[in-house]
DODREN-934858 format. One record per residue (C-alpha): residue number from 1; residue in one letter; x negated, y negated, z. Coordinates in steps of 0.5 Angstrom, whole numbers, always signed. Each point is the difference from the previous one (the first is absolute). Layout:
BEGIN
<torvex NUM,A,<X,Y,Z>>
...
end
This chain:
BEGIN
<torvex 1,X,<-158,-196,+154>>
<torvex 2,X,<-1,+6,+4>>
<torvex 3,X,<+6,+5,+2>>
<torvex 4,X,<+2,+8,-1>>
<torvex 5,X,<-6,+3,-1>>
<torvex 6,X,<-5,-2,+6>>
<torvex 7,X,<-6,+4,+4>>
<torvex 8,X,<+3,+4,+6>>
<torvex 9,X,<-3,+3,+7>>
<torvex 10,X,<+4,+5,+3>>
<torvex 11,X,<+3,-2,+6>>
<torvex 12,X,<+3,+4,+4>>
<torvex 13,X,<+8,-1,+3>>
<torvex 14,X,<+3,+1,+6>>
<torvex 15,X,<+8,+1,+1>>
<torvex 16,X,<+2,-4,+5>>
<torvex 17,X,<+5,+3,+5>>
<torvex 18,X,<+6,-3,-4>>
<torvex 19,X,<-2,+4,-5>>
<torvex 20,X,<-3,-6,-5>>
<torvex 21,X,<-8,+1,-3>>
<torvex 22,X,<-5,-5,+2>>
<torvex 23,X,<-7,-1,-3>>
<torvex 24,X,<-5,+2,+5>>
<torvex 25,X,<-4,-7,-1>>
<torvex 26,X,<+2,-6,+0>>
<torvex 27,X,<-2,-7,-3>>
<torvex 28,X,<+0,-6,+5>>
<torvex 29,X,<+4,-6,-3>>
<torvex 30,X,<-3,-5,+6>>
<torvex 31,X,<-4,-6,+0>>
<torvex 32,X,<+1,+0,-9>>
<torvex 33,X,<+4,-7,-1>>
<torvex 34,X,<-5,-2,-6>>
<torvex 35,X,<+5,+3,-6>>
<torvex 36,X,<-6,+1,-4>>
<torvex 37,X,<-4,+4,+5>>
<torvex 38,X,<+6,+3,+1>>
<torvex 39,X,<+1,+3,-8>>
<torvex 40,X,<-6,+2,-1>>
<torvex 41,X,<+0,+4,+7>>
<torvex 42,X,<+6,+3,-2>>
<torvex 43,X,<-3,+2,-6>>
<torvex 44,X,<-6,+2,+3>>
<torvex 45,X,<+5,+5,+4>>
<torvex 46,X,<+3,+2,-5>>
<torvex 47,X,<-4,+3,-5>>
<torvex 48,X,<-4,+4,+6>>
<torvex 49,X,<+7,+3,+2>>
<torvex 50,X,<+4,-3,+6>>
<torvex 51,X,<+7,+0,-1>>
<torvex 52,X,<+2,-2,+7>>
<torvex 53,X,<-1,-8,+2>>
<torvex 54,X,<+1,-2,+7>>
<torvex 55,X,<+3,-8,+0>>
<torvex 56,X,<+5,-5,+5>>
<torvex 57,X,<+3,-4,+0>>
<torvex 58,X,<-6,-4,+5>>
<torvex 59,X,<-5,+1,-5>>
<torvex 60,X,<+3,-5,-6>>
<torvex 61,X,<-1,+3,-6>>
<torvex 62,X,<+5,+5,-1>>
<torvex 63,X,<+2,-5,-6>>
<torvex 64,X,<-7,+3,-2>>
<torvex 65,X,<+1,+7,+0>>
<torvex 66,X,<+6,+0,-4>>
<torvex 67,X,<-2,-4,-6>>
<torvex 68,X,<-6,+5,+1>>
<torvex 69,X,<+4,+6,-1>>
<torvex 70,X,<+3,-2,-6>>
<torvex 71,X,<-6,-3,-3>>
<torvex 72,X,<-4,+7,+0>>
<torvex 73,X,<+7,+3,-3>>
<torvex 74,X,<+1,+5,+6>>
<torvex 75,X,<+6,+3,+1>>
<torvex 76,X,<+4,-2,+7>>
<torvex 77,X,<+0,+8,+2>>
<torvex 78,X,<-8,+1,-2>>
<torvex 79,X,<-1,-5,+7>>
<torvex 80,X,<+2,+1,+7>>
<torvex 81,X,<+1,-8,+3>>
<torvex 82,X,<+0,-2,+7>>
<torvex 83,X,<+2,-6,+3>>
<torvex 84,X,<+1,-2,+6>>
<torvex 85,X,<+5,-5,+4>>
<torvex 86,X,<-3,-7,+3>>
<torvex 87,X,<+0,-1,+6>>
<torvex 88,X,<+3,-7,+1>>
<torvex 89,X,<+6,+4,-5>>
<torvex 90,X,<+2,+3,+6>>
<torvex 91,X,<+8,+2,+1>>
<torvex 92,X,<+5,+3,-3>>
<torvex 93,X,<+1,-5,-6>>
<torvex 94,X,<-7,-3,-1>>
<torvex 95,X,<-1,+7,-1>>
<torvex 96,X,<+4,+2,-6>>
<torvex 97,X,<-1,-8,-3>>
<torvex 98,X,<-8,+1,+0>>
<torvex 99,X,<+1,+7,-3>>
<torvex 100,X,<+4,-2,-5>>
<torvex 101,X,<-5,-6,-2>>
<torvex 102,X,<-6,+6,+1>>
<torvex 103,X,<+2,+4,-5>>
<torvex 104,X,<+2,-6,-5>>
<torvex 105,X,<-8,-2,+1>>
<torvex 106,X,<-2,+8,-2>>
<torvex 107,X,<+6,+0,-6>>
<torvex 108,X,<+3,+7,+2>>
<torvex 109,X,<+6,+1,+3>>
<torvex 110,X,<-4,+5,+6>>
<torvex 111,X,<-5,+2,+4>>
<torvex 112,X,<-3,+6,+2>>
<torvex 113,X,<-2,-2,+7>>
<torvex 114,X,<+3,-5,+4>>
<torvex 115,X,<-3,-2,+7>>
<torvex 116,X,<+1,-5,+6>>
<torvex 117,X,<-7,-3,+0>>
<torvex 118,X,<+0,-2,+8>>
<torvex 119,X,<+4,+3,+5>>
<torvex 120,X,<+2,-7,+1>>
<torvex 121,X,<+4,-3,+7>>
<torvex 122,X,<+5,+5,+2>>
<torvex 123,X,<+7,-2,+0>>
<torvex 124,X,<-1,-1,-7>>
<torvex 125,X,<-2,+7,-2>>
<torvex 126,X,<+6,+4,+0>>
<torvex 127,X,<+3,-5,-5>>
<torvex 128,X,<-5,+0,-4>>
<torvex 129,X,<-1,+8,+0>>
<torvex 130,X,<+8,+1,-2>>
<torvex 131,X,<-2,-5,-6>>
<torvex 132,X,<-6,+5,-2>>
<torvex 133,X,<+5,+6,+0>>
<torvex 134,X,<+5,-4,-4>>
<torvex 135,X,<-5,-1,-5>>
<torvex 136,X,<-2,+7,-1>>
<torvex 137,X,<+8,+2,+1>>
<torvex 138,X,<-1,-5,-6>>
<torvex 139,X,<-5,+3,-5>>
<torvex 140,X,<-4,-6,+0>>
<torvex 141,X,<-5,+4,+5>>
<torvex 142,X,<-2,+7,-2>>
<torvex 143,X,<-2,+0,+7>>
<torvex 144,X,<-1,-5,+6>>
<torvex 145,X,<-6,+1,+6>>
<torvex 146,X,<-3,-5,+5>>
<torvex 147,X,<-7,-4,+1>>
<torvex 148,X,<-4,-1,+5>>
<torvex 149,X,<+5,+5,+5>>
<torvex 150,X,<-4,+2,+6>>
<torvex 151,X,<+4,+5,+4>>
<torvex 152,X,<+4,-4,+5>>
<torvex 153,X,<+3,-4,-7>>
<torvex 154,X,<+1,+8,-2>>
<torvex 155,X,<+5,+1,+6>>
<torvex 156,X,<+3,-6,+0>>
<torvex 157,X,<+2,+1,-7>>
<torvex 158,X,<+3,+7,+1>>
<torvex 159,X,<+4,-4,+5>>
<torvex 160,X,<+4,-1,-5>>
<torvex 161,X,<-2,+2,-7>>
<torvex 162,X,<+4,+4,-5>>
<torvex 163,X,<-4,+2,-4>>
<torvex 164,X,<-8,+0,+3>>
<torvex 165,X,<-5,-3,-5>>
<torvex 166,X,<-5,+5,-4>>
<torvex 167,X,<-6,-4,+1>>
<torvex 168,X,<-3,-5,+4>>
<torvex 169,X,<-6,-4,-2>>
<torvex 170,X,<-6,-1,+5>>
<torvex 171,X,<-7,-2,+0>>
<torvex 172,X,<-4,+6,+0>>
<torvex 173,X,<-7,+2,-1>>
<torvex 174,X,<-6,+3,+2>>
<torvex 175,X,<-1,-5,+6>>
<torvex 176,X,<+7,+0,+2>>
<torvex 177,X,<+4,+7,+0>>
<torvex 178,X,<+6,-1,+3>>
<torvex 179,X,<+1,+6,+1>>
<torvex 180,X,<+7,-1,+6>>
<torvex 181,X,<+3,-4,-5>>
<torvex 182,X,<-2,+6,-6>>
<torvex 183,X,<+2,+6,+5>>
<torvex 184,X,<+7,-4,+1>>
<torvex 185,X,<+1,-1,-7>>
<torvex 186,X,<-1,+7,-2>>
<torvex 187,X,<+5,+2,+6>>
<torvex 188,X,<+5,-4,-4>>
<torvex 189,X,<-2,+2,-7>>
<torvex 190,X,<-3,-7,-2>>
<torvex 191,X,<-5,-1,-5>>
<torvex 192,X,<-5,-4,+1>>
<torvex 193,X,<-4,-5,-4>>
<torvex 194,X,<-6,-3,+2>>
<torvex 195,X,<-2,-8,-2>>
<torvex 196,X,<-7,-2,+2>>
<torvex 197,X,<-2,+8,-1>>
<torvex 198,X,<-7,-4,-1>>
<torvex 199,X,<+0,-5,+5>>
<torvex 200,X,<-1,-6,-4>>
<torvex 201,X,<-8,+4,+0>>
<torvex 202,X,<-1,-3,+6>>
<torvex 203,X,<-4,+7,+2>>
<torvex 204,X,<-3,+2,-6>>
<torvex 205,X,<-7,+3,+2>>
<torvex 206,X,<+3,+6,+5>>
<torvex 207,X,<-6,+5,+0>>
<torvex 208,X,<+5,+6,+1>>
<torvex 209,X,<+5,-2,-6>>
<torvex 210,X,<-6,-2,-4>>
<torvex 211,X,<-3,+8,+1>>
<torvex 212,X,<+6,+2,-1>>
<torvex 213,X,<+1,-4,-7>>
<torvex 214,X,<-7,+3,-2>>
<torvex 215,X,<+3,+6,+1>>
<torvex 216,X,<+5,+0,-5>>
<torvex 217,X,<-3,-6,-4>>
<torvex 218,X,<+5,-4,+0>>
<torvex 219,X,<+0,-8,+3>>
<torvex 220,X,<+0,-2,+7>>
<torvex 221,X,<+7,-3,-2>>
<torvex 222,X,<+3,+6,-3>>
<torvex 223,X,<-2,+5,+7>>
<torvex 224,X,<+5,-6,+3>>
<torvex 225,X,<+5,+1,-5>>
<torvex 226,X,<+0,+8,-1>>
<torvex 227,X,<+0,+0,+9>>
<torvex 228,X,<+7,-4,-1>>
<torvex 229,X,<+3,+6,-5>>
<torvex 230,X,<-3,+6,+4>>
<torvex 231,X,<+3,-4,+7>>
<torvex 232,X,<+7,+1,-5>>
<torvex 233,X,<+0,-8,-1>>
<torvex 234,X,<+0,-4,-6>>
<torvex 235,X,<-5,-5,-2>>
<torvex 236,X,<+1,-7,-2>>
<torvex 237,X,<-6,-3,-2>>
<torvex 238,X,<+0,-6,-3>>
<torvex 239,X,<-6,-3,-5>>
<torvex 240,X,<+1,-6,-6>>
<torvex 241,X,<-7,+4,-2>>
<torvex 242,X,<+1,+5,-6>>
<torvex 243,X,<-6,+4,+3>>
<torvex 244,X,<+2,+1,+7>>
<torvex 245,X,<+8,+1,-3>>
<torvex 246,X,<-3,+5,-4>>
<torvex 247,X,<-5,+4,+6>>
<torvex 248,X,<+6,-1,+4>>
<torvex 249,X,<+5,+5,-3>>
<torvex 250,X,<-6,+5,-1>>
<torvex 251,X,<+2,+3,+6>>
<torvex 252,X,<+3,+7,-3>>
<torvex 253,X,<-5,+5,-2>>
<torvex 254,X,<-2,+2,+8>>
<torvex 255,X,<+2,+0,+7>>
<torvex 256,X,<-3,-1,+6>>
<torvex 257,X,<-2,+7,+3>>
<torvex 258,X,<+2,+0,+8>>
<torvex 259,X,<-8,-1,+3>>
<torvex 260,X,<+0,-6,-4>>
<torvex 261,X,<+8,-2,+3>>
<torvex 262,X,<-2,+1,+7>>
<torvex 263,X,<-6,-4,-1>>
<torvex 264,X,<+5,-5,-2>>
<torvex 265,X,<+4,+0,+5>>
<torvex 266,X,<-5,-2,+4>>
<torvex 267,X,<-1,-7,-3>>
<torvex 268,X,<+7,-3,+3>>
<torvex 269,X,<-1,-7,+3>>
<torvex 270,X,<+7,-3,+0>>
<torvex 271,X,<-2,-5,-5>>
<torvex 272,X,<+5,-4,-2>>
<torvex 273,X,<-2,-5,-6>>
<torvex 274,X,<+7,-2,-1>>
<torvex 275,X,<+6,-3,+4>>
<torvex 276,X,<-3,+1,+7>>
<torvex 277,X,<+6,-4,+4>>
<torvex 278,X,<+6,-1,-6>>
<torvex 279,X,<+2,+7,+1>>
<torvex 280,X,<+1,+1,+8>>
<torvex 281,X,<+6,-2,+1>>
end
């Protein structure tokens, strides 16, 4: 059985606002609910040097993830694991009951992120946000962030926040910048992370992004990836492919230069590929 001694890619981290380190990539968890596919990706991740896993609630397999973990013989400090809150275990007590059941299904008594996956109907959050901040008073969540959070939901939440979240996790890539939302997040020192950073490869033949893969001879996706890390977001990419997973963190032997980041810049579609109309309350 495969354990201490695996291949690793140097990641590089990022300290968060609460002052606790994340990787600076992410394996998305979402859509893998067949349990072998879900060991043998793991696997894949593993030896090509992720730590950081993004799961939820939603995704029904976090079961997996934590019999993975064990399996491989990983050391719980060795992984930075997120979960997110379903949207249907909304309140204050279905919050902390569907926690507690979460981390029962991943087999460790904390986790480094915990996020509300959608913002949700209003006159639940702010009993769902004082379960989250009682979880993280707990030390059962090393830190707690949002998903999904556009800036109307991020003034709504100061309203009555003691303690803001330290990331929010929004669709973002090429195509869709989000930069108003990002410009928000940075003024309150919220990290973001990028779900959908390749946009489910439904624009994979762009002149420009692949000039600029060329150039640094690297694959079209991996420009993708790294234009999340140098707009000071983490991607999320998700693959059950051991190839890709391992083409996907590839992504921290360059930067792009600024002539190839204002070339980017222009790409913007506001293309959403995801949750069009479940976040718009």
């Amino acid at each position: 059985m495969p354990s201490a001694k695996l291949k690793i890619m140097a990641v590089d981290k990022i300290k968060l606002k609460n002052g606790a380190i994340i990787p600076a990539i992410g394996l998305g968890l979402w859509k893998v609910k067949d349990e072998i596919t879900f060991d043998q990706m793991f696997k894949a991740a593993i030896e090509a040097g992720y730590r950081h896993f993004d799961d939820a609630q939603a995704y029904g397999n976090e079961q997996y993830l934590g019999n993975c973990w064990r399996k491989y013989g990983l050391k719980r400090d060795e992984l930075f694991i997120t979960t997110k809150i379903l949207t249907q275990n909304f309140g204050y007590k279905a919050t902390l009951k569907s926690f507690n059941e979460s981390l029962t299904k991943l087999q460790t008594d904390y986790v480094d992120l915990l996020l509300i996956h959608f913002p949700g109907p209003y006159w639940l959050r702010k009993e769902k946000w004082r379960a989250m901040e009682e979880i993280k008073k707990s030390g059962r969540a090393k830190s707690i962030g949002v998903s999904n959070h556009y800036v109307k939901h991020l003034k709504e939440l100061e309203a009555f926040a003691t303690e803001m979240p330290v990331v929010n996790q929004i669709e973002m890539h090429i195509f869709l910048q989000q930069q108003e939302v990002r410009d928000y997040c940075k003024k309150l020192g919220i990290q973001i992370e990028a779900y959908s950073p390749l946009a489910h490869a439904q624009i994979m033949n762009d002149p420009i992004i692949q000039q600029i893969a060329e150039k640094y001879n690297k694959t079209y996706s991996q420009i993708m990836l790294r234009w999340c890390l140098d707009n000071e977001a983490i991607p999320l990419p998700k693959s059950t492919t051991p190839s890709r997973i391992e083409e996907n963190i590839n992504i921290f032997d360059f930067k792009l230069d600024k002539d190839d980041l204002s070339k980017l810049a222009t790409l913007n579609r506001d293309k959403k590929t995801l949750w069009r109309s479940i976040i718009s309350s």
